[in-house]
C-alpha positions as CSV (number, residue, x, y, z in Angstrom):
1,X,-4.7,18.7,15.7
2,X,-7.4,17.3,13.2
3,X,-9.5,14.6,14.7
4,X,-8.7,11.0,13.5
5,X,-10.1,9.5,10.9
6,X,-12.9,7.2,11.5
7,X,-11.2,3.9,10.6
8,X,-11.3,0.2,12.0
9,X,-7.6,1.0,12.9
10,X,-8.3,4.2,14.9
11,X,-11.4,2.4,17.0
12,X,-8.8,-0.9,17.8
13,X,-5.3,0.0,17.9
14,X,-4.4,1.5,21.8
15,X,-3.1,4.8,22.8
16,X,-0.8,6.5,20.1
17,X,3.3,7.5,21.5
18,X,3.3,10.9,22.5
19,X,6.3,13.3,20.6
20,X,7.4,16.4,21.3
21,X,7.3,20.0,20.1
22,X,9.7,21.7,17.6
23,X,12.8,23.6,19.0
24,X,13.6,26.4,18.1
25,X,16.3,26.9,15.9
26,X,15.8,23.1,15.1
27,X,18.7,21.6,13.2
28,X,19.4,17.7,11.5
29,X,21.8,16.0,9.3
30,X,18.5,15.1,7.3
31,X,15.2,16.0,8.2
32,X,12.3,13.6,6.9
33,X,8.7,15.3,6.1
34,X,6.1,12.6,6.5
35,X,5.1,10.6,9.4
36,X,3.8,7.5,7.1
37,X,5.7,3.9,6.6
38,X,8.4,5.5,3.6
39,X,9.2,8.5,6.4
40,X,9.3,6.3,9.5
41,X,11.3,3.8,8.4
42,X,13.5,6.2,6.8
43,X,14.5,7.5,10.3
44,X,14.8,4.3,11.5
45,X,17.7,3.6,9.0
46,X,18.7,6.4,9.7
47,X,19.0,6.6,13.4
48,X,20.4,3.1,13.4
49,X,23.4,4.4,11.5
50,X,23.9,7.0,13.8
51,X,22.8,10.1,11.6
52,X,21.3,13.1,13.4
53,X,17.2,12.5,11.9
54,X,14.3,14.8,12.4
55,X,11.0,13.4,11.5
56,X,8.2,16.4,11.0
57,X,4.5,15.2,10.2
58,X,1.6,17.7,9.3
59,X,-0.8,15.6,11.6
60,X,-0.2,12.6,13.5
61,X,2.1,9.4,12.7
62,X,0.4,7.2,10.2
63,X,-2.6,10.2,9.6
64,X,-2.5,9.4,5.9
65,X,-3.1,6.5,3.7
66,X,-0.1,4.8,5.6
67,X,-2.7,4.5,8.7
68,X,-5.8,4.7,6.0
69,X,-5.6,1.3,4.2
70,X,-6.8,-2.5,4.1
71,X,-3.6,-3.6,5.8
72,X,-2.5,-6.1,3.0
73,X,1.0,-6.7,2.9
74,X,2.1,-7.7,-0.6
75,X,5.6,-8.8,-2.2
76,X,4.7,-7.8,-5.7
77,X,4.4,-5.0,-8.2
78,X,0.3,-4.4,-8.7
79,X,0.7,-4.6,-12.6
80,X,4.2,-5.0,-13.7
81,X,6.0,-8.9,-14.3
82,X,9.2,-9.2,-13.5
83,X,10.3,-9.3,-17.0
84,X,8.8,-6.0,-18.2
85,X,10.6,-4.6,-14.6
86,X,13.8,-5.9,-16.4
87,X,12.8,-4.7,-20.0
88,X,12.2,-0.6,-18.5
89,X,14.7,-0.4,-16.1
90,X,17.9,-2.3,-17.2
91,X,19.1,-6.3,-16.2
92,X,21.1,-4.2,-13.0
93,X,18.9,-2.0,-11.8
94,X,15.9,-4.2,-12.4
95,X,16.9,-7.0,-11.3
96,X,18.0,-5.2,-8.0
97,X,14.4,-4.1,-7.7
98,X,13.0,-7.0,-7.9
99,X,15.3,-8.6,-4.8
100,X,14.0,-5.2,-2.9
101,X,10.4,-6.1,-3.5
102,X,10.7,-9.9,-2.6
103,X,12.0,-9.2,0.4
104,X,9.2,-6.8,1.3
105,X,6.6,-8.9,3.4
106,X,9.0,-10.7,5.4
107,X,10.8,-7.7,6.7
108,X,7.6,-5.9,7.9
109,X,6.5,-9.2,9.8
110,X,9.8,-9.3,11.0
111,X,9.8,-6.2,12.7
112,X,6.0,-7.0,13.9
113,X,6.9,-9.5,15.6
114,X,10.3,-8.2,17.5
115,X,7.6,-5.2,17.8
116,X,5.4,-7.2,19.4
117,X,2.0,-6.8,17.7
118,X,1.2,-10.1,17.8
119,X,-2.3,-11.1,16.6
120,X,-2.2,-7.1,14.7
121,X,0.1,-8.9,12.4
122,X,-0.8,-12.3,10.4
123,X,1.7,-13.9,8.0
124,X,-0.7,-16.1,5.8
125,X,0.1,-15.7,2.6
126,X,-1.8,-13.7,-0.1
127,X,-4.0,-15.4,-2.7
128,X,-4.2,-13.2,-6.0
129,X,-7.2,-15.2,-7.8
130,X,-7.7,-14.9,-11.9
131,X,-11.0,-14.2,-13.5
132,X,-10.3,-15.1,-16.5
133,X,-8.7,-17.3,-19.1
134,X,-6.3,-14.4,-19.9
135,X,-5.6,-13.1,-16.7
136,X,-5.0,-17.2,-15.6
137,X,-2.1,-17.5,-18.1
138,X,-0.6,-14.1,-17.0
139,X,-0.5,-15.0,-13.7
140,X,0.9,-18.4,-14.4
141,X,3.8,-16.5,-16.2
142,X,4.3,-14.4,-13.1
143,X,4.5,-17.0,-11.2
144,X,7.2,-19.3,-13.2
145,X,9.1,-15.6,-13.1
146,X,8.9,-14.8,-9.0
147,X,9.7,-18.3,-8.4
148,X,12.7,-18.5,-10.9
149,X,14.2,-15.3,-8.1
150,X,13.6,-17.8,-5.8
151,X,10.4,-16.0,-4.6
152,X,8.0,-18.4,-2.5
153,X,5.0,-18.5,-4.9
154,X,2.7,-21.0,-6.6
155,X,0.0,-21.4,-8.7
156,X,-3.1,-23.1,-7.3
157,X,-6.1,-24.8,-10.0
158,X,-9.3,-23.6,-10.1
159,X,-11.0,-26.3,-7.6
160,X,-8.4,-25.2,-4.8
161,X,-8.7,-21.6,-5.4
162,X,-12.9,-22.4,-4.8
163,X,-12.1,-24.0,-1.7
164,X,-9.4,-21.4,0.0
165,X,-12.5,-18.5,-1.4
166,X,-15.5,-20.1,-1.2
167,X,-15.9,-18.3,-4.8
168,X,-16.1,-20.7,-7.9
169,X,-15.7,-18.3,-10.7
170,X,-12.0,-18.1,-10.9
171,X,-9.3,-19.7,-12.8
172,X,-7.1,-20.1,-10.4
173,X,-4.5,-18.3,-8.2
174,X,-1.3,-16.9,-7.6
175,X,-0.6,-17.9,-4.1
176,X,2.1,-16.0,-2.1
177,X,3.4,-17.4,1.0
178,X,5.2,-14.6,2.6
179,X,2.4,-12.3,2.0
180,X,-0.2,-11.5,4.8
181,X,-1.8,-8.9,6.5
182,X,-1.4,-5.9,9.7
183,X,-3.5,-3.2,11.6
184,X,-1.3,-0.8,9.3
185,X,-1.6,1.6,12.2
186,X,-0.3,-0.3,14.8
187,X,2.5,-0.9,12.6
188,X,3.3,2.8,12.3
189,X,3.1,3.8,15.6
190,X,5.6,0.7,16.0
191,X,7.9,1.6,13.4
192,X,7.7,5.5,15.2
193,X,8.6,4.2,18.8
194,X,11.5,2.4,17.8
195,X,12.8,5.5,15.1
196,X,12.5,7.9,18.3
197,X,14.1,5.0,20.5
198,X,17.2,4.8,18.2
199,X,17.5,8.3,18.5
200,X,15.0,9.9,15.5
201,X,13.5,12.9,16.6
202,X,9.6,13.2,15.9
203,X,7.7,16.3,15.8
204,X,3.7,16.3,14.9
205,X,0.8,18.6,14.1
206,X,4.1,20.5,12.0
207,X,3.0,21.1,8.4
208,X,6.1,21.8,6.3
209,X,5.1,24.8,4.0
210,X,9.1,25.5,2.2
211,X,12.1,23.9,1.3
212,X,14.8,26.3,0.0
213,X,18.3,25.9,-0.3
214,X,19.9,27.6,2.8
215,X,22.5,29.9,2.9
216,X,26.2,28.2,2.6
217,X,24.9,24.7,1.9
218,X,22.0,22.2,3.3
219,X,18.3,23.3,2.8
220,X,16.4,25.7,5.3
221,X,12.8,24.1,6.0
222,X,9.1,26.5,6.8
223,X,7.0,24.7,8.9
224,X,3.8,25.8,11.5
225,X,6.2,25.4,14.2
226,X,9.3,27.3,13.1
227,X,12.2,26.8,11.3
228,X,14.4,24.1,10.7
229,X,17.7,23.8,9.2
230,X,19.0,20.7,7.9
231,X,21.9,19.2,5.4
232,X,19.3,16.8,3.6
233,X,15.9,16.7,2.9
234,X,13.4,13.5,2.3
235,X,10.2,13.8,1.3
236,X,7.9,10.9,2.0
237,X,4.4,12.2,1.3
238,X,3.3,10.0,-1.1
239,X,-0.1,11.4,-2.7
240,X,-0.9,14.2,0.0
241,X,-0.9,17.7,-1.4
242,X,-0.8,20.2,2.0
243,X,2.2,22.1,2.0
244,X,5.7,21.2,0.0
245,X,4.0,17.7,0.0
246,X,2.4,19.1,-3.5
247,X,6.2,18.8,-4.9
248,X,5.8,15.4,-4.6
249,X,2.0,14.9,-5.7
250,X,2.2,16.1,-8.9
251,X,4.7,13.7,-10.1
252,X,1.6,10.7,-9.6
253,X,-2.1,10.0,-9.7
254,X,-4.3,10.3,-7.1
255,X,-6.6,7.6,-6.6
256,X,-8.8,7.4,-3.9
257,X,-9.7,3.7,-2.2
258,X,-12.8,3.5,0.1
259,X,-12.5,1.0,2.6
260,X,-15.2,-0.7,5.1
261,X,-15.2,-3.1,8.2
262,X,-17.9,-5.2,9.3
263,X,-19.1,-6.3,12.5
264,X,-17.7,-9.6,13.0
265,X,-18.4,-12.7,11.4
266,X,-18.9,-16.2,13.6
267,X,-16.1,-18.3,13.3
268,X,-17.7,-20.7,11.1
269,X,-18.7,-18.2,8.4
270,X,-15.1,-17.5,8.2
271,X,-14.1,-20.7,7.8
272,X,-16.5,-21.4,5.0
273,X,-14.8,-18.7,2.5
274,X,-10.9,-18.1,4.6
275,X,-10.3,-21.8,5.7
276,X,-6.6,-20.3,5.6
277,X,-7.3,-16.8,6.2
278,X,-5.4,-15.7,3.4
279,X,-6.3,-12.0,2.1
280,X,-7.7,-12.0,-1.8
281,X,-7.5,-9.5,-4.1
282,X,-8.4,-10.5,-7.3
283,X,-7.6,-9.4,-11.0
284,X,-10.4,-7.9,-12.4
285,X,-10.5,-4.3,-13.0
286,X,-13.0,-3.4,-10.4
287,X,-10.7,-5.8,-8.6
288,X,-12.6,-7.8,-5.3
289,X,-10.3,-7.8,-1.9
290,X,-11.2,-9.0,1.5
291,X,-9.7,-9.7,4.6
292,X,-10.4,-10.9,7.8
293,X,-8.8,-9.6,11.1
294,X,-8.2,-11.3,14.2
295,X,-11.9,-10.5,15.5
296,X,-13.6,-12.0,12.1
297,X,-14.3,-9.0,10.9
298,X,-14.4,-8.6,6.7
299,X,-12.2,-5.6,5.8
300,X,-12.7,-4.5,1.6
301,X,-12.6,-1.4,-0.5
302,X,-13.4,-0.2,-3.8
303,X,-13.4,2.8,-6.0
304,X,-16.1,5.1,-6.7
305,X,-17.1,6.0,-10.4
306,X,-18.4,9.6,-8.6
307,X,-16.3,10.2,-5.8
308,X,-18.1,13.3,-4.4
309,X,-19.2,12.7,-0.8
310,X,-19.1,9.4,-1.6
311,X,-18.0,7.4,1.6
312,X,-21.6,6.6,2.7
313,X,-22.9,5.1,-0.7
314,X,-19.5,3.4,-1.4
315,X,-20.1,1.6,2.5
316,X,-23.2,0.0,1.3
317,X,-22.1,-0.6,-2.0
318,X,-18.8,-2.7,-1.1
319,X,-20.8,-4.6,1.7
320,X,-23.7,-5.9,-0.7
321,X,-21.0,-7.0,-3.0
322,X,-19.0,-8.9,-0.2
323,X,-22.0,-10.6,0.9
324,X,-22.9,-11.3,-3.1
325,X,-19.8,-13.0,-3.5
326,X,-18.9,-14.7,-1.0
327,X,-22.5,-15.7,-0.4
328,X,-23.3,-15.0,2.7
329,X,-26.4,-15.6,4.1
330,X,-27.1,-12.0,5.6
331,X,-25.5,-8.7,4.6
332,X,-23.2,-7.5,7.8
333,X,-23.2,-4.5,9.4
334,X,-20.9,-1.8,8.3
335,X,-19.2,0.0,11.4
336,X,-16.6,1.5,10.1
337,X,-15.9,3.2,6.2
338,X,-13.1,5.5,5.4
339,X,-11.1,6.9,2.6
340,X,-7.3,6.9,1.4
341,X,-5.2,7.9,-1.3
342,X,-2.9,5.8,-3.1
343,X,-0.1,7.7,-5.6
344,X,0.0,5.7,-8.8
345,X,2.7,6.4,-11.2
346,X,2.2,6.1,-15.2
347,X,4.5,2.7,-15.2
348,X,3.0,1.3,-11.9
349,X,6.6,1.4,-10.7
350,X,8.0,3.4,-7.3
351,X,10.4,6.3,-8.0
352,X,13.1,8.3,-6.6
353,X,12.8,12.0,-7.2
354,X,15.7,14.5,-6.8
355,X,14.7,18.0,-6.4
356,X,18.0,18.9,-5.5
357,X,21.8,18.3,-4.2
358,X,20.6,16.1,-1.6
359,X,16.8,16.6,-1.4
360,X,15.1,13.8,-2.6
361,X,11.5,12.9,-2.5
362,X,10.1,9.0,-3.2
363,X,6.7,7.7,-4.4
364,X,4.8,5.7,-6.3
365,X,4.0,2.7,-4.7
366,X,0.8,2.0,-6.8
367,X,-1.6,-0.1,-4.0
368,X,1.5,-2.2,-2.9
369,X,2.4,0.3,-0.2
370,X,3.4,-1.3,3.0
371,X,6.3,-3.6,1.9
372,X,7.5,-1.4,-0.7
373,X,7.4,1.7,1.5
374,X,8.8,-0.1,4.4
375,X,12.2,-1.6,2.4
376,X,12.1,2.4,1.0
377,X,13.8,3.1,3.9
378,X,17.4,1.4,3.8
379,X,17.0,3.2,-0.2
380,X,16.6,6.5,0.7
381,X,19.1,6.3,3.7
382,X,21.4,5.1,1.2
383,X,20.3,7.8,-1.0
384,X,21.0,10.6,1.3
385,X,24.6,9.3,3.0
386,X,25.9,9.3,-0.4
387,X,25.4,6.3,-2.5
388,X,25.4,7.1,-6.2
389,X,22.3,7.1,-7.7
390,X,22.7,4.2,-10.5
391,X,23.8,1.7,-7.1
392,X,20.0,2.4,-5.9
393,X,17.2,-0.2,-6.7
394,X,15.0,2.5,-7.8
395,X,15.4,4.7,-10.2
396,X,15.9,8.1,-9.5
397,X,14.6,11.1,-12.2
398,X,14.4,14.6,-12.3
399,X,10.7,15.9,-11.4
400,X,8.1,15.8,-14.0
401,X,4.5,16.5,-13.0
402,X,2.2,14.3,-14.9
403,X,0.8,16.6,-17.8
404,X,-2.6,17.6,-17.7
405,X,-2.8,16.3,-14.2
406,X,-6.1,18.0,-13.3
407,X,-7.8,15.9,-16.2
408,X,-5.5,12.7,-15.4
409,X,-7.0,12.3,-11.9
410,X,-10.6,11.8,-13.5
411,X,-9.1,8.9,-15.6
412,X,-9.2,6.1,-12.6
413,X,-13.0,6.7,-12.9
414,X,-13.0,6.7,-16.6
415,X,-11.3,3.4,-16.7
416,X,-13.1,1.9,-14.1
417,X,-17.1,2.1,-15.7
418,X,-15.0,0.6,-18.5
419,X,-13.2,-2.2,-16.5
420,X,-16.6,-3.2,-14.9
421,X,-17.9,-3.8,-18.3
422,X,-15.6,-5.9,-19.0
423,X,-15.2,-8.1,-15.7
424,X,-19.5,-8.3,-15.8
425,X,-18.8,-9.8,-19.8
426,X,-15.9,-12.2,-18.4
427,X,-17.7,-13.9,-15.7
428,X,-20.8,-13.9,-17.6
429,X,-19.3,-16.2,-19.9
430,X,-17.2,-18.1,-17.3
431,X,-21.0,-18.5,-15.3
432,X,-22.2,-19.8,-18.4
433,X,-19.5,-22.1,-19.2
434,X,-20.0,-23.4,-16.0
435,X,-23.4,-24.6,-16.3
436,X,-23.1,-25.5,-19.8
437,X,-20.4,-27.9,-18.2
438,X,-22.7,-29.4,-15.3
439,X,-25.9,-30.0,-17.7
440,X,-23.7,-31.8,-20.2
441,X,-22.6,-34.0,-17.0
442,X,-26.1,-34.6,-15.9
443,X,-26.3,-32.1,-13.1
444,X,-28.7,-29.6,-12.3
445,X,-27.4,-26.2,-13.8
């Protein structure tokens, strides 16, 4: 097996559950490729109903971006308002998705804490800040929407979003009380032990290479370790493109997050910028996150306009700007910096795929991945015992790989010299408002 990425998560999180081999001649009732949040809790539905589940993961549980991210957990859709979930997917089915979504943060810190992570595991809400006029009255429309679903969500002025950031450039926030934040690690492995404790079976370091139909019915599955013959087939691989995983791929965009973590902060130069310890991400388009974890450490990301070898320049890159914004008095030392991929889809919505009678494949959870991918689960187990496909809360399409896909993955860059234009023109004049408002008032600008 690979070694393990170098992330904050692999340095803090104790010794990972230990699974078994592949038997030969290895059969299921449905066997789930991908050992991230959307597989794992797929076989936890699925055990828990008592169906026959075989879990196989090219590398380790929660090797991908599952174990690879910020650890944010977020309730929302990263670009779409509930109204224009409505408008493209039908009052039934949209409305449907939006109860799935809602419920999204509180189920994972549910099962955290009857999992026992304990400080791994913070709910504290989630502050989305806007930095500008525009993006201000779009968030104030989302909010007036989640709260009319009964979602628990506010907006917050300007001088209370300062105070809960330390930052005094935005508008104001959206302000999510169920959201929070997890060692997203920890959480897999969790999510793993209790699958294989309700009777999941989970095989690593077993690349699948084939799915074909088998002979009679079901699907007959090539992996590294042998054969395996099953009646359905889910595959959770999100963006990875080893293997049949590339079925999947090609139906999204690759975009790859670097992420960093700090040595840790004192407790009073938390408290200056996360009084609440609320995780930010903001809305411009070279959007600003942090995050603290339970040690004070700042945990951010970013993307990189050149992403060749790029995890060394992006480290230093996303530290100096943490310490720029949040003013802080020194620039910390990096200790950790790693990569993931996240699988956007061209209407920032997750999707059901169906390559076949029974074989289904689901994606697309556009930066929003650990609620969405963790209330995937109950979907696709109600996907694959036979629900009909207009009773799911996601739609489910016929594969269609994303045309001209080789050129599409260059377009995150593309829009992202063009986004930080933009943000560097927006809070230049909200700067310069703000000064031109103090000197009229007497102060010192």
């Amino acid at each position: 097996m690979e070694r393990a990425p170098d992330t904050l998560w692999h340095a803090v999180t104790g010794p990972a559950p230990a699974f078994g081999r592949l038997d030969p001649g290895a059969t299921a009732e449905v066997a789930v490729i991908g050992g991230g949040f959307a597989g794992l809790s797929s076989a936890l539905a699925l055990a828990q109903r008592g169906v026959e589940v075989l879990l196989l993961e090219a590398h380790a549980v929660g090797w991908g971006a599952s174990g690879r991210n910020a650890g944010f957990v977020v309730p929302n859709f990263s670009k779409a308002d509930p109204a224009a979930v409505v408008a493209r997917l039908g009052k039934e089915t949209g409305e449907r998705l939006l109860e799935l979504v809602g419920q999204g943060a509180d189920r994972v810190f549910a099962f955290a804490r009857a999992a026992g992570l304990g400080w791994q595991a913070e709910q504290n809400g989630w502050l989305q800040p806007a930095h500008s006029a525009a993006a201000a009255d779009m968030l104030r429309k989302r909010v007036e929407a989640w709260r009319a679903l009964g979602r628990p969500v506010e907006w917050i002025d300007a001088a209370e979003t300062a105070r809960r950031t330390g930052m005094d450039i935005y508008h104001g926030a959206l302000a999510d009380r169920s959201g929070g934040v997890i060692n997203p690690l920890a959480y897999a492995r969790a999510l793993a032990r209790a699958a294989a404790a309700a009777g999941a079976r989970i095989v690593e370091d077993a690349t699948v290479t084939d799915v074909r139909p088998a002979d009679g019915d079901g699907w007959h599955l090539a992996t590294t370790q042998g054969a395996v013959r099953a009646g359905k087939v889910l595959l959770c691989t999100n963006a990875e493109e080893a293997g049949v995983a590339a079925r999947l791929a090609w139906q999204v965009i690759p975009l790859n997050v670097y992420q960093i973590a700090t040595e840790p902060l004192t407790k009073e130069a938390a408290n200056r910028f996360s009084p609440h310890r609320e995780p930010v991400s903001d809305t411009r388009a070279n959007i600003f996150t942090f995050r603290l974890d339970a040690d004070n450490r700042l945990i951010s990301g970013g993307m990189a306009i050149v992403p060749l070898a790029a995890e060394r320049r992006m480290g230093a890159r996303i530290v100096r700007r943490l310490a720029r914004e949040l003013g802080l008095s020194d620039v910390p030392r990096v200790t950790h910096v790693w990569r993931g991929t996240a699988a956007v889809t061209p209407d920032f919505l997750p999707r059901i795929v169906r390559f076949g009678d029974g074989f289904f494949g689901a994606t697309g959870c556009n930066g929003r991945g650990i609620a969405m991918t963790t209330m995937f689960g109950d979907v696709l187990a109600d996907a694959v015992t036979g629900a009909p496909p207009d009773a799911l809360p996601v739609p489910v399409s016929e594969p269609a790989s994303i045309p001209f896909r080789p050129i599409a993955r260059a377009a995150p860059s593309a829009f992202l010299v063009r986004g930080i234009l933009d943000d560097w023109r927006t809070t230049r004049r909200t700067a310069a408002k703000a000064t031109n408002t103090s000197t009229l008032k007497g102060e010192i600008p």
